[in-house]
PyMOL Python script that loads the backbone (N, CA, C, O; Angstrom):
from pymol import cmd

cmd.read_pdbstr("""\
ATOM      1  N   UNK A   1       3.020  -6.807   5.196  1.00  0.00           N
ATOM      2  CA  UNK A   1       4.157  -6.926   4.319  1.00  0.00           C
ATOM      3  C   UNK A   1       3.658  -7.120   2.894  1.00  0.00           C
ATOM      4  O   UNK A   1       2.643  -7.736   2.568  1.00  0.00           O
ATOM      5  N   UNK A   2       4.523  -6.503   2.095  1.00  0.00           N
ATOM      6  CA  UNK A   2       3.936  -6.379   0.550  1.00  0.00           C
ATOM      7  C   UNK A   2       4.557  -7.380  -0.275  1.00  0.00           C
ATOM      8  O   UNK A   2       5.182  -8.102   0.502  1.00  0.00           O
ATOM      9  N   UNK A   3       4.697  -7.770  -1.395  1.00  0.00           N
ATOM     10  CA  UNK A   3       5.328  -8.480  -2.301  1.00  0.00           C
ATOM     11  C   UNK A   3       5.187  -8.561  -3.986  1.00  0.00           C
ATOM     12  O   UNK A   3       4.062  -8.324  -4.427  1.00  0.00           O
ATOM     13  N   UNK A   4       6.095  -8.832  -4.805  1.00  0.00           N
ATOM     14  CA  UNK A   4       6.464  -8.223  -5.743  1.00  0.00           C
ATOM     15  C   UNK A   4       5.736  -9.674  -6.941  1.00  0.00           C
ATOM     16  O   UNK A   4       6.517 -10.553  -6.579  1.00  0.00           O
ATOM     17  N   UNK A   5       5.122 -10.151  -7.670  1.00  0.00           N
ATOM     18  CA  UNK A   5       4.856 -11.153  -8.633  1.00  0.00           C
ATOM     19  C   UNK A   5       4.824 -10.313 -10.098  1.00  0.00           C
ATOM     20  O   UNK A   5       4.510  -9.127 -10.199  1.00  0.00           O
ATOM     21  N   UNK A   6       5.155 -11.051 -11.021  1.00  0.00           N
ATOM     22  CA  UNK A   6       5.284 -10.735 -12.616  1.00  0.00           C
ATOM     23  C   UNK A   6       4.087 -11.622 -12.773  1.00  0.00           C
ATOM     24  O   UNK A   6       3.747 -12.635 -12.160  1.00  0.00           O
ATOM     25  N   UNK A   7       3.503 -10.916 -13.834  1.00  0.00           N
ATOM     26  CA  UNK A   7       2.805 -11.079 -14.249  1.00  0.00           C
ATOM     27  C   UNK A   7       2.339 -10.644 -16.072  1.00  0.00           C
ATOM     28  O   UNK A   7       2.239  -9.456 -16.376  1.00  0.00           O
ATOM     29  N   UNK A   8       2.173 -11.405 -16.795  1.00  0.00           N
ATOM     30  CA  UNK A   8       2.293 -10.915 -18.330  1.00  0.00           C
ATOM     31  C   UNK A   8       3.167 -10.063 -18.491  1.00  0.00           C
ATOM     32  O   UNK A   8       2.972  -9.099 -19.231  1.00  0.00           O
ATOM     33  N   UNK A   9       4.378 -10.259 -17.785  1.00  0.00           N
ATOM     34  CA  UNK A   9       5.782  -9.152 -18.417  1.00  0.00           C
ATOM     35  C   UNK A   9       5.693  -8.282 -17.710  1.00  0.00           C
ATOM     36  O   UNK A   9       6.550  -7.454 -18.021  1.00  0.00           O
ATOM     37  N   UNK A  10       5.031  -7.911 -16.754  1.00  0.00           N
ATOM     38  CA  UNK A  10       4.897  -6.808 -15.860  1.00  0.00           C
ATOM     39  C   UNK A  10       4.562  -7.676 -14.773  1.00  0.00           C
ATOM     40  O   UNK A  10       4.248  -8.864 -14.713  1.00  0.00           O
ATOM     41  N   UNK A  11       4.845  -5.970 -13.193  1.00  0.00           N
ATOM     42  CA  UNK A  11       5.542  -6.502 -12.032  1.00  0.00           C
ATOM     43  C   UNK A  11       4.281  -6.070 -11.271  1.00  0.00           C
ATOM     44  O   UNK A  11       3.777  -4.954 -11.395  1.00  0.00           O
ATOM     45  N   UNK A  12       3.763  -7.146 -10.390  1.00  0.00           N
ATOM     46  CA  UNK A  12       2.243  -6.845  -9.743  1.00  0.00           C
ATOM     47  C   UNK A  12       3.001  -6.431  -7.953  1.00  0.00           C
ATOM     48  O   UNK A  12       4.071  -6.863  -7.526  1.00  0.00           O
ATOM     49  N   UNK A  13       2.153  -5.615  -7.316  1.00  0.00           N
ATOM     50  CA  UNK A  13       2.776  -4.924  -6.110  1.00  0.00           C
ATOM     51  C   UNK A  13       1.651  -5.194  -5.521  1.00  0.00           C
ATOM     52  O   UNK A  13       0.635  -4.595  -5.874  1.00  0.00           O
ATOM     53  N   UNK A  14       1.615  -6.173  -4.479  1.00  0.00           N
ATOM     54  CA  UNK A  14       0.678  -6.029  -3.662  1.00  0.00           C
ATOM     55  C   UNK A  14       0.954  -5.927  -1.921  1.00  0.00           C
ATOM     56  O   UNK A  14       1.849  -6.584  -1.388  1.00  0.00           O
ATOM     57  N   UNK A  15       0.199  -5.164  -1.282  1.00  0.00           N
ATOM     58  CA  UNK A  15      -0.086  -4.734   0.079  1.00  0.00           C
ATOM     59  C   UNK A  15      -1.249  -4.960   0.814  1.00  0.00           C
ATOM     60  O   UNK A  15      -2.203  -5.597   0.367  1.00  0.00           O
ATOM     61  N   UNK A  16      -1.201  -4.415   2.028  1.00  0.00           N
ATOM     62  CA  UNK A  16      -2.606  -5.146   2.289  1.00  0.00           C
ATOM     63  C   UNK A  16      -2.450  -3.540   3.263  1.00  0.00           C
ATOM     64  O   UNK A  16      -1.487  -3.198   3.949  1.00  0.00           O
ATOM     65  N   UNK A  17      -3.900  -2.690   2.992  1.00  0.00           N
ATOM     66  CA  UNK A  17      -4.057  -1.310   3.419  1.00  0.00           C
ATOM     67  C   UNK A  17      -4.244  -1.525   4.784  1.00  0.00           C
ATOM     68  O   UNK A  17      -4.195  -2.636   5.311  1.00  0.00           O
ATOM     69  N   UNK A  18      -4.549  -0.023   5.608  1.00  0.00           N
ATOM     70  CA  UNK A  18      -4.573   0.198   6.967  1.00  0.00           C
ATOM     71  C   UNK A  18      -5.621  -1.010   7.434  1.00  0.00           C
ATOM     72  O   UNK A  18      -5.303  -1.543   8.497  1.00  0.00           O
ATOM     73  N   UNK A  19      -6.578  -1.414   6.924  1.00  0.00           N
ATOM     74  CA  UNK A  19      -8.044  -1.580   7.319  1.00  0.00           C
ATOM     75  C   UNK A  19      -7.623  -3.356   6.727  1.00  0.00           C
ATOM     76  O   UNK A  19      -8.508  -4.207   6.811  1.00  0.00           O
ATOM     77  N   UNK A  20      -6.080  -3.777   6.098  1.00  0.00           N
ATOM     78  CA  UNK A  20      -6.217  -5.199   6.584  1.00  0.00           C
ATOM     79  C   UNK A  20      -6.710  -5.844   4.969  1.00  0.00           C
ATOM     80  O   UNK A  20      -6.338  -6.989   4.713  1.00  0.00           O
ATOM     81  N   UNK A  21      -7.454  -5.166   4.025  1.00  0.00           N
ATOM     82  CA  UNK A  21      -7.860  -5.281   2.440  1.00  0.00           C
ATOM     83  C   UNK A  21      -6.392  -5.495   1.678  1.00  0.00           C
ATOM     84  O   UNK A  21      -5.381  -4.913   2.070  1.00  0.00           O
ATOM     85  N   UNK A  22      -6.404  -6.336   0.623  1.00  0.00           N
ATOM     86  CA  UNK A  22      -5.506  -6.423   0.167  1.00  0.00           C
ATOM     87  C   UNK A  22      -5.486  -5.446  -1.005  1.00  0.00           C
ATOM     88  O   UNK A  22      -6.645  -5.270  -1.380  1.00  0.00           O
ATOM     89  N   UNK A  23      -4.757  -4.860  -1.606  1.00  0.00           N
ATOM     90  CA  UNK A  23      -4.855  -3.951  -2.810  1.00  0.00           C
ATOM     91  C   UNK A  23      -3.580  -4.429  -3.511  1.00  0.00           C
ATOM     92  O   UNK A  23      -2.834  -5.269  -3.008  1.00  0.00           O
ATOM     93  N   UNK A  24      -3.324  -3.724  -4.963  1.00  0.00           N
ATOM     94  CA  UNK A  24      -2.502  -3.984  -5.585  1.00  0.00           C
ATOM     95  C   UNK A  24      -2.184  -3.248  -6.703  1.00  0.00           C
ATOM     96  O   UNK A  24      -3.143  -2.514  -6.942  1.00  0.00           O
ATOM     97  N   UNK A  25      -1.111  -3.056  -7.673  1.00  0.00           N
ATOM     98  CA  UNK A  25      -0.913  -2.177  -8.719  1.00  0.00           C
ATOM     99  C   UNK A  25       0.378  -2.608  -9.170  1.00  0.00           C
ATOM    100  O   UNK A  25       1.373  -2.990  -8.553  1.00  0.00           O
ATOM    101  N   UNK A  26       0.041  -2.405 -10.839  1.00  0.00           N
ATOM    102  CA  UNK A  26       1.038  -3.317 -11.366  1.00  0.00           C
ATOM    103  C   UNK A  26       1.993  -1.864 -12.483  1.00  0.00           C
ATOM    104  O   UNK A  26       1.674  -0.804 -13.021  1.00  0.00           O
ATOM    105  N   UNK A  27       2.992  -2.540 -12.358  1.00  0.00           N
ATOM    106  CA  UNK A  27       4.044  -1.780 -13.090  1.00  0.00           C
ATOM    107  C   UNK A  27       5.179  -2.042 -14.321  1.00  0.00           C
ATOM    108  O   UNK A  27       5.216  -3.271 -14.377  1.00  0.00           O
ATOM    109  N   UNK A  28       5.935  -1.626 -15.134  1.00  0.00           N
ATOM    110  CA  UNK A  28       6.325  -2.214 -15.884  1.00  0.00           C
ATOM    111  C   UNK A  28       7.792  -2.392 -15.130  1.00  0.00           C
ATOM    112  O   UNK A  28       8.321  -3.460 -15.438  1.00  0.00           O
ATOM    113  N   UNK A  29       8.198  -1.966 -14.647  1.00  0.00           N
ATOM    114  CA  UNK A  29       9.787  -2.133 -13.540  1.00  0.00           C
ATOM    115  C   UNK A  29       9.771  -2.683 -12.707  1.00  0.00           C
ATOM    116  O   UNK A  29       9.025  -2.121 -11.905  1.00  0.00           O
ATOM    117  N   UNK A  30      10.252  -3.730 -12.232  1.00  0.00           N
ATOM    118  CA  UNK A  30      10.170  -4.333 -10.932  1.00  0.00           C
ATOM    119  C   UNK A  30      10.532  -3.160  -9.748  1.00  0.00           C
ATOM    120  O   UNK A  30       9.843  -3.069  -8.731  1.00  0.00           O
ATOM    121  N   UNK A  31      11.531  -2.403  -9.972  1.00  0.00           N
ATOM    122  CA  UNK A  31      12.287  -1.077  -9.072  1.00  0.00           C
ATOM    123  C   UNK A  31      11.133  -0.321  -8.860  1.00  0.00           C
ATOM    124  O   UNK A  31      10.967   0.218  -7.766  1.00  0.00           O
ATOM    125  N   UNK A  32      10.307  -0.208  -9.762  1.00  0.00           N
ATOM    126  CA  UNK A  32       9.005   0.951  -9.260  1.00  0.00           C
ATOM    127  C   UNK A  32       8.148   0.108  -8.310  1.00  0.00           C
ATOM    128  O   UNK A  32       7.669   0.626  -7.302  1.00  0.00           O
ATOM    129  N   UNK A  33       7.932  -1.265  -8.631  1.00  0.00           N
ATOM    130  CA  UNK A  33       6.874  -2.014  -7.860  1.00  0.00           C
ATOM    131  C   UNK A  33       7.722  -2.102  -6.509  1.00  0.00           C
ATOM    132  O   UNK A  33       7.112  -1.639  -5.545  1.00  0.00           O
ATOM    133  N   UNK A  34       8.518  -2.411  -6.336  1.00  0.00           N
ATOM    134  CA  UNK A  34       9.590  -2.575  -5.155  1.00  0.00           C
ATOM    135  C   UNK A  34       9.218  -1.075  -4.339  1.00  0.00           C
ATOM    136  O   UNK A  34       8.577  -1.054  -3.289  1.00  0.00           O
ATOM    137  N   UNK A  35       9.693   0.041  -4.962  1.00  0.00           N
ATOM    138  CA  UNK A  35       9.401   1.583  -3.966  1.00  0.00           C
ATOM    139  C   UNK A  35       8.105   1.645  -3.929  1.00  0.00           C
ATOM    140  O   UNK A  35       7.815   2.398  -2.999  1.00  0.00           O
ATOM    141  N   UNK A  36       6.900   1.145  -4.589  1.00  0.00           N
ATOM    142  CA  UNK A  36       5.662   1.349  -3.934  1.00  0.00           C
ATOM    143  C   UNK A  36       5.077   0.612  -2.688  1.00  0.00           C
ATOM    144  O   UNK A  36       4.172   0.948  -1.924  1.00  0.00           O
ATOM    145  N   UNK A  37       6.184  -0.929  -2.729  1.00  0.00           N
ATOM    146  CA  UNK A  37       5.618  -1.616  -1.553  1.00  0.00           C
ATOM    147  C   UNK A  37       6.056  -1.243  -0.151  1.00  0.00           C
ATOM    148  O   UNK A  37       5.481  -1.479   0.912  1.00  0.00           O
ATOM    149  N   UNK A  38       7.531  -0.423  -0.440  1.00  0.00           N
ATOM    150  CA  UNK A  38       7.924   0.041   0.710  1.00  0.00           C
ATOM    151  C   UNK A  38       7.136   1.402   1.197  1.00  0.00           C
ATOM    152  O   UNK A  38       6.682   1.512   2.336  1.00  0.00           O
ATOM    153  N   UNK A  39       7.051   2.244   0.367  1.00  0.00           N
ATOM    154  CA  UNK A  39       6.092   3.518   0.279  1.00  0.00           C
ATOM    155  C   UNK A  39       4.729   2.945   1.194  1.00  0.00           C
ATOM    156  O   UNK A  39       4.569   3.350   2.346  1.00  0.00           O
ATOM    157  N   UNK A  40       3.848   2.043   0.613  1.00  0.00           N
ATOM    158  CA  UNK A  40       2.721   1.651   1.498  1.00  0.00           C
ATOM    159  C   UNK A  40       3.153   0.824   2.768  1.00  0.00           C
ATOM    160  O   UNK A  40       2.374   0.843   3.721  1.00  0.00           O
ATOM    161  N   UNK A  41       4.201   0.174   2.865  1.00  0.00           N
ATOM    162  CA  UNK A  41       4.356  -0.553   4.131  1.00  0.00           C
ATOM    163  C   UNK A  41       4.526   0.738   5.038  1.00  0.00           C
ATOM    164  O   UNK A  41       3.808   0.808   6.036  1.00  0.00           O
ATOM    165  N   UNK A  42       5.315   1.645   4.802  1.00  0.00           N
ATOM    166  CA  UNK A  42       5.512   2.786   6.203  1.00  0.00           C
ATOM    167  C   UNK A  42       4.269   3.789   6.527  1.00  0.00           C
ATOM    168  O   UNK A  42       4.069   4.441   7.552  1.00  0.00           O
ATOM    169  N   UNK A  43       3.299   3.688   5.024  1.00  0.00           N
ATOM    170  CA  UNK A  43       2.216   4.598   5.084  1.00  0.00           C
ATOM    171  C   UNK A  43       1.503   3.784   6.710  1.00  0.00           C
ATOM    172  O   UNK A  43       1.252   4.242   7.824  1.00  0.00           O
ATOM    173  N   UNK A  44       1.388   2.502   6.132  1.00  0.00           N
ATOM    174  CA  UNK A  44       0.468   1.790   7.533  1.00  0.00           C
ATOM    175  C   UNK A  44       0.966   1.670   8.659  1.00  0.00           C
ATOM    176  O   UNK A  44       0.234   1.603   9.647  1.00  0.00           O
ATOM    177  N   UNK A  45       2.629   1.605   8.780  1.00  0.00           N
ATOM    178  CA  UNK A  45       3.015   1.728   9.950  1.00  0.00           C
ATOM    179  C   UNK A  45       2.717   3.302  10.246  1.00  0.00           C
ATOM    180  O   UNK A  45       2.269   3.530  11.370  1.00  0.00           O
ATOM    181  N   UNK A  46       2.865   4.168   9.573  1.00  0.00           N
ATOM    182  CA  UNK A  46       2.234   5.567  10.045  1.00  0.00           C
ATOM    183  C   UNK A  46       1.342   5.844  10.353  1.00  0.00           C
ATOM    184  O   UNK A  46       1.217   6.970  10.834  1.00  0.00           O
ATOM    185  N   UNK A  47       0.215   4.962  10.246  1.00  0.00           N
ATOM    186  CA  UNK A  47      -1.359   4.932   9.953  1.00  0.00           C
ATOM    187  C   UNK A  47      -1.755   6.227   9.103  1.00  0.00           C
ATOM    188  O   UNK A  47      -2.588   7.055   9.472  1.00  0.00           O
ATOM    189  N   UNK A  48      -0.999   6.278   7.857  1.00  0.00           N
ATOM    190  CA  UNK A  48      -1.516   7.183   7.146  1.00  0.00           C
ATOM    191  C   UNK A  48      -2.587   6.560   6.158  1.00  0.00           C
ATOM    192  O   UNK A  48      -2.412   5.390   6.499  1.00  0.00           O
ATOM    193  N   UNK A  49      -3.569   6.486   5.181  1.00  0.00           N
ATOM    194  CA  UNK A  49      -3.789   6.368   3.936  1.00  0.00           C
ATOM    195  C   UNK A  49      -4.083   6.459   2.418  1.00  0.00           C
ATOM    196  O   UNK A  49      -4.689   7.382   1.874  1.00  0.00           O
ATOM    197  N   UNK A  50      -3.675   5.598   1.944  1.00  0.00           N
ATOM    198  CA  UNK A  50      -3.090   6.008   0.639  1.00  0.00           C
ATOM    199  C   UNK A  50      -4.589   6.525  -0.013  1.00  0.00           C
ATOM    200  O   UNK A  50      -5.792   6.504   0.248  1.00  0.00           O
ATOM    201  N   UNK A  51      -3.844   6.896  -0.817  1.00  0.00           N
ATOM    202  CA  UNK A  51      -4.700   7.653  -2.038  1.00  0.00           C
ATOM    203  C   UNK A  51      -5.789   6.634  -2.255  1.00  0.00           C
ATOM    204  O   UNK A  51      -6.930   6.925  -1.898  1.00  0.00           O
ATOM    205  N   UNK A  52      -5.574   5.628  -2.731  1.00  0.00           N
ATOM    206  CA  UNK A  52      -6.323   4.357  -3.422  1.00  0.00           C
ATOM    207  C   UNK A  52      -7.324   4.248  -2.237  1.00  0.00           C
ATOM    208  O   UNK A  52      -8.537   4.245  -2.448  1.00  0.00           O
ATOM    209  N   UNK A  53      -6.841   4.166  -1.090  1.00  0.00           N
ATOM    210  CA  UNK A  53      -7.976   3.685  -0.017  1.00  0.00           C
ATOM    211  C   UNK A  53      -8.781   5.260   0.032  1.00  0.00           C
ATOM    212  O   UNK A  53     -10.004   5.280  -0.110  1.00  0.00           O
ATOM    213  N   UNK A  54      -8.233   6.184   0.181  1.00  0.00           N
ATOM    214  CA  UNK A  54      -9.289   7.139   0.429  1.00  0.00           C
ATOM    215  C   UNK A  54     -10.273   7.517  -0.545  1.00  0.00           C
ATOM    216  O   UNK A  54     -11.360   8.058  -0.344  1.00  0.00           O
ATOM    217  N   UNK A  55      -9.577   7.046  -1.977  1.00  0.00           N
ATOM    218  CA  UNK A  55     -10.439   7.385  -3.134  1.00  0.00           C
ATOM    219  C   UNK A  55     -11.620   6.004  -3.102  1.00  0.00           C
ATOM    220  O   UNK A  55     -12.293   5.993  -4.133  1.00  0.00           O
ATOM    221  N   UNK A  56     -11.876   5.175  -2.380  1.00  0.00           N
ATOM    222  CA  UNK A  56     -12.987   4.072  -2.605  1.00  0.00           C
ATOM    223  C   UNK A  56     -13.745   4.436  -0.956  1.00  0.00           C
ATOM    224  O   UNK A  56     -14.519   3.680  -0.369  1.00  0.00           O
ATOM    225  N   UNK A  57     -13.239   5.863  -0.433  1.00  0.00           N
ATOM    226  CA  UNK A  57     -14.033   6.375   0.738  1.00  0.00           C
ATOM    227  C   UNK A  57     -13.948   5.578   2.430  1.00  0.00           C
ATOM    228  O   UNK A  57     -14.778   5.647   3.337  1.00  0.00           O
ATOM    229  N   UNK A  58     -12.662   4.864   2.392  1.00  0.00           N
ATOM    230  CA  UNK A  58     -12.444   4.502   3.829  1.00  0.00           C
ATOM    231  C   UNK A  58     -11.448   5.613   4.351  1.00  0.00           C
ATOM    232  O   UNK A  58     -10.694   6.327   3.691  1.00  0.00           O
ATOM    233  N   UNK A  59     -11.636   5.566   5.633  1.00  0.00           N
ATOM    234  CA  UNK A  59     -10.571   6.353   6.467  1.00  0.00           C
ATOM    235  C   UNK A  59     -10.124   5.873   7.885  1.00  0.00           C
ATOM    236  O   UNK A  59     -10.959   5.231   8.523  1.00  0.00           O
ATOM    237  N   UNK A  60      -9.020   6.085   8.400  1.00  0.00           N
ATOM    238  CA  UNK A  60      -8.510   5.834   9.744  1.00  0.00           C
ATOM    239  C   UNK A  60      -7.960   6.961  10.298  1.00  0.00           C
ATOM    240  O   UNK A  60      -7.526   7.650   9.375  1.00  0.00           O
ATOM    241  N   UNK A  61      -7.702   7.666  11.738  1.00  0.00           N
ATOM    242  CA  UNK A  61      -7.495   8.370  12.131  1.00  0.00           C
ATOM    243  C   UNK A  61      -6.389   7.499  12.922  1.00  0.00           C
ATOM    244  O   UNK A  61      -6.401   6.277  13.072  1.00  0.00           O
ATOM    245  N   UNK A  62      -5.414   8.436  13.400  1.00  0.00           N
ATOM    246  CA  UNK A  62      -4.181   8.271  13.757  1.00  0.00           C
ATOM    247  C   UNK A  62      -4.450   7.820  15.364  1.00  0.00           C
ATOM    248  O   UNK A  62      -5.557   8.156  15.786  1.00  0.00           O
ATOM    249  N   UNK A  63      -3.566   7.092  16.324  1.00  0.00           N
ATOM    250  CA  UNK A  63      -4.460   7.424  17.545  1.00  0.00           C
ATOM    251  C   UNK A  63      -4.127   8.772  18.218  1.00  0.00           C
ATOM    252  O   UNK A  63      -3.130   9.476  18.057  1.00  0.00           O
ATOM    253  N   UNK A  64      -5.219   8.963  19.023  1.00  0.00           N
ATOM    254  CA  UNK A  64      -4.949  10.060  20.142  1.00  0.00           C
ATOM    255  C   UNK A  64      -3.800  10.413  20.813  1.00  0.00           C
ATOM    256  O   UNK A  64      -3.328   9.372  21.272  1.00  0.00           O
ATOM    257  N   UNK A  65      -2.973  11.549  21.160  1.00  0.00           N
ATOM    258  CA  UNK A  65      -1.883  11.209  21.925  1.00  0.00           C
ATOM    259  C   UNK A  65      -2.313  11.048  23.270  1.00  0.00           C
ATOM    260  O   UNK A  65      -3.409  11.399  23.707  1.00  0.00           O
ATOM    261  N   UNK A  66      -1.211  10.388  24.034  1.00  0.00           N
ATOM    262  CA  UNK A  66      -1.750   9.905  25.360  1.00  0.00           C
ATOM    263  C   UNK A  66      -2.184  10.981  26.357  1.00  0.00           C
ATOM    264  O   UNK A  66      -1.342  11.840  26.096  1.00  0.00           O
ATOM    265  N   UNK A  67      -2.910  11.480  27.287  1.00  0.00           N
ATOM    266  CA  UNK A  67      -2.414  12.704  28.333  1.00  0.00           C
ATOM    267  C   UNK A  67      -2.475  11.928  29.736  1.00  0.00           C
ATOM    268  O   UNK A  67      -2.173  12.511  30.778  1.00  0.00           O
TER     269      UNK A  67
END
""", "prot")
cmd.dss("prot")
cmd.show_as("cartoon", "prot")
cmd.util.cbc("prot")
cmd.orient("prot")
């Protein structure tokens, strides 16, 4: 679960990625920081990952489907 803090007049967004790391990114709208935390909360329930995690070179693969 993500959550929203101000910070110097601007709105800090933090999540915690597939792999459990906390990350974060700050915005000047609270409304933008708000749609990014929901945006990454469904990425991880998807086990997709974000840009940010793949650009510092981690990855997760989705699981297998069952047979």
């Amino acid at each position: 679960m993500g959550f929203i803090e101000r910070r110097n007049g601007k709105y800090r967004a933090r999540y915690r990625d597939p792999l459990g790391n906390q990350r974060c990114r700050t915005f000047t709208r609270k409304a933008d920081a708000e749609r990014f935390v929901r945006e990454m909360e469904v990425d991880v329930e998807r086990f997709e990952v974000s840009e940010e995690v793949t650009r510092v070179g981690l990855a997760i693969s989705s699981p297998s489907p069952l047979v």
